[in-house]
N, C-alpha and C positions, 0 to 999 in steps of 0.2 A: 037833380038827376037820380031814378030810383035807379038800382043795380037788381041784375034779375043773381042766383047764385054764382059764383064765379067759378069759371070751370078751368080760362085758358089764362096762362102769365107771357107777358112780353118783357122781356129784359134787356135791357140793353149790355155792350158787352164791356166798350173802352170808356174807361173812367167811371164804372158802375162794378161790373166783375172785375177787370183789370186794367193797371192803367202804368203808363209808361214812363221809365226817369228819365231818357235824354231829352226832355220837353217837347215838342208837337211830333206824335206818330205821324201823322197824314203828310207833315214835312221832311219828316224824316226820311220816309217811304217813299215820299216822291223822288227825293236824291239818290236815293239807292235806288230805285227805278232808273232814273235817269244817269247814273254812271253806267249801268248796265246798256242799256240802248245804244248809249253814248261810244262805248268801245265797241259793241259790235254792229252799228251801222255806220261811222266815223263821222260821227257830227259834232258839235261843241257840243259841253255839257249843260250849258246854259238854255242854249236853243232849244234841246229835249225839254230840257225840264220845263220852261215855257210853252212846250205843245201838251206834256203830261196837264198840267194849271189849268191848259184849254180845254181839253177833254171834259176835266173834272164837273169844269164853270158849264160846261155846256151839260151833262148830264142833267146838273143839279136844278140849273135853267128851266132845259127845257126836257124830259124825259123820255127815252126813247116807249115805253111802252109797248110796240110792235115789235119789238125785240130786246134783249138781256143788253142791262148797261155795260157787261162785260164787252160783247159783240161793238154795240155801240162805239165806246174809247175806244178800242183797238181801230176802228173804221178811222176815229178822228189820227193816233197819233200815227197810222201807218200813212196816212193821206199825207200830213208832215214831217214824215221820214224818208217819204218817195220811195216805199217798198208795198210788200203786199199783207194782206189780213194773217195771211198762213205764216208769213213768214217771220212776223211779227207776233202772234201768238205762240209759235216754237221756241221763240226767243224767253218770252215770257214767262213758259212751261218752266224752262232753266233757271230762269230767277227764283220761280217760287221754290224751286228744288234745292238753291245752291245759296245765292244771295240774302231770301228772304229772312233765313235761318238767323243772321247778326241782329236780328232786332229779340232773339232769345233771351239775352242775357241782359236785355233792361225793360223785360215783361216781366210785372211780378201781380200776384192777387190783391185784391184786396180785400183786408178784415172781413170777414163773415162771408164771401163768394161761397167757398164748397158750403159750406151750414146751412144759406138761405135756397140753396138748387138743389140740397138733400133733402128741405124740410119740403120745397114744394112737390116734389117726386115721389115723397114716405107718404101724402095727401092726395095723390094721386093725380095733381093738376099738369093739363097737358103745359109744356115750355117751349117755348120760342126763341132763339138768340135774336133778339133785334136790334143788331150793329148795321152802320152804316155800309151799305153797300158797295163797298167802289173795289174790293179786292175778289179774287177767285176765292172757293168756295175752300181750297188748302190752304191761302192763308186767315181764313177766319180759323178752321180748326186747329191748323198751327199753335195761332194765340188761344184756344181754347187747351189743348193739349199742353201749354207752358205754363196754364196756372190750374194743370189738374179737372178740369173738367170737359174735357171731350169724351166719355166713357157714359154718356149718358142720351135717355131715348128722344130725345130733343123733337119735337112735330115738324120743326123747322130750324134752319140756321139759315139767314139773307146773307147772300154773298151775290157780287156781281153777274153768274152765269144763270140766277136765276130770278134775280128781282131785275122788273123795269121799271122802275122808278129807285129814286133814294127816297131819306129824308129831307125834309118833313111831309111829301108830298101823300097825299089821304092812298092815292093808287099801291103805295109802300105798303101799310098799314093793311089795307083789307086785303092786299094778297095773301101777306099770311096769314090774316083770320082767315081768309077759304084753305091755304093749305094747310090748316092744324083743325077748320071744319068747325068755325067758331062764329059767334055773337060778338061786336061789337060790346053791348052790355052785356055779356056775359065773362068779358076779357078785361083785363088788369095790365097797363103798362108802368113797368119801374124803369125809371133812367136817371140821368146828372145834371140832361141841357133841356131847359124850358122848349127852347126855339123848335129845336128836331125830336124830342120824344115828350114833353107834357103837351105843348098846345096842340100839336093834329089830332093825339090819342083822344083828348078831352073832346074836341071838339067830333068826333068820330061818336062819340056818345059813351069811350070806355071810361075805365076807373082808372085813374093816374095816380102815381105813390115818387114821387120827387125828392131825390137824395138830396137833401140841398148842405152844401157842402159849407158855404158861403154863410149859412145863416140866416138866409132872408128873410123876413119878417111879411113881405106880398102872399096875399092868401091863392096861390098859380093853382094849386091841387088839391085834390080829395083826402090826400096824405101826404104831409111834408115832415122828412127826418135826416136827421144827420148825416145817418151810415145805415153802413148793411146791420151793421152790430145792433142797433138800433131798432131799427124794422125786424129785427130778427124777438125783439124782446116781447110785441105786438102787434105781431102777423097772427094771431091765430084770434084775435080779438078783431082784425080789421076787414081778413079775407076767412069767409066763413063757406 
């Protein structure tokens, strides 16, 4: 694959920028979602959090497309709460205002985050957060904000009110290369997970840079490194 110059970077955000210590965010997030629903529509906690699982599985499934994944879930878990879209999304509003905030204090950065999104910003390259969609677009900045880097001119940040599709799905991917006004080969995806950020990106035709945490020794990318620390020692040697 030739590369034409690299203009646009996609980063991914959890487990690349930052990553979390009470082990799975996405489960974590779900239960804390799901107490929340759970007191103020008076359902079991369980049962919520089984419609929240549903929502998810179905987005990732089958992608709404014709409208934000945000809209989407909320369609799915207000149908199995037996309330309405409104009043289910007001609910929601409060979570991310009040709720969401407990997962502060086991968000922390990781080694080289601010260094490698100063060095690409001092170069001029446009930046994309490209996190997994399935949250409002407050709680991606949130976690952006808890390790220091929401203060920046970012083309794009994917969050659920504006991507229809998630990962790994190709519709994901080239939405933001049109909102950042970008090439396929002219764009660079960094992330941690083979599955949802190397193979679509590659197979999209961009340049992949694979944090590989793990060690692996499988040749998955264009560039495979340990850490941000790492790629920070020989990024100006790889993206030119």
């Amino acid at each position: 694959m030739k590369f034409k110059k690299i203009t646009t970077v996609l980063i991914d955000l959890d487990g690349t920028l930052g990553y979390f210590t009470k082990g799975d965010l996405t489960e974590y997030l779900a239960k804390l979602y799901a107490t929340k629903l759970a007191q103020e529509f008076n359902k079991p906690l369980n049962y919520v959090l089984g419609i929240i699982f549903k929502a998810v599985s179905e987005v990732k499934r089958n992608p709404p497309i014709n409208r934000t994944i945000a809209y989407a879930m909320l369609e799915i878990i207000a149908d199995g709460l037996n309330t309405t879209v409104n009043a289910l999304n007001s609910v929601t509003d409060k979570f991310y205002a009040i709720e969401f905030d407990e997962l502060k204090q086991f968000y922390k950065p990781v080694d080289g985050a601010k260094d490698i999104i100063n060095y690409f910003f001092s170069k001029r390259f446009k930046v994309a957060i490209a996190t997994e969609p399935l949250v409002k677009r407050v709680g991606v900045v949130k976690r952006l904000a808890w390790i220091g880097l929401d203060s920046y001119p970012y083309c794009f940040i994917a969050n659920a009110e504006e991507c229809r599709a998630p990962k790994p799905h190709k519709t994901y991917f080239l939405d933001i290369l049109e909102k950042c006004d970008s090439k396929p080969e002219e764009s660079v995806m960094i992330g941690d997970k083979l599955e949802n950020d190397i193979f679509p990106a590659r197979e999209l035709g961009m340049m992949t840079i694979y944090i590989n945490k793990m060690a692996e020794t499988e040749d998955v990318a264009n560039i495979s490194v340990n850490s941000l620390t790492e790629l920070l020692k020989i990024i100006e040697i790889i993206i030119k």
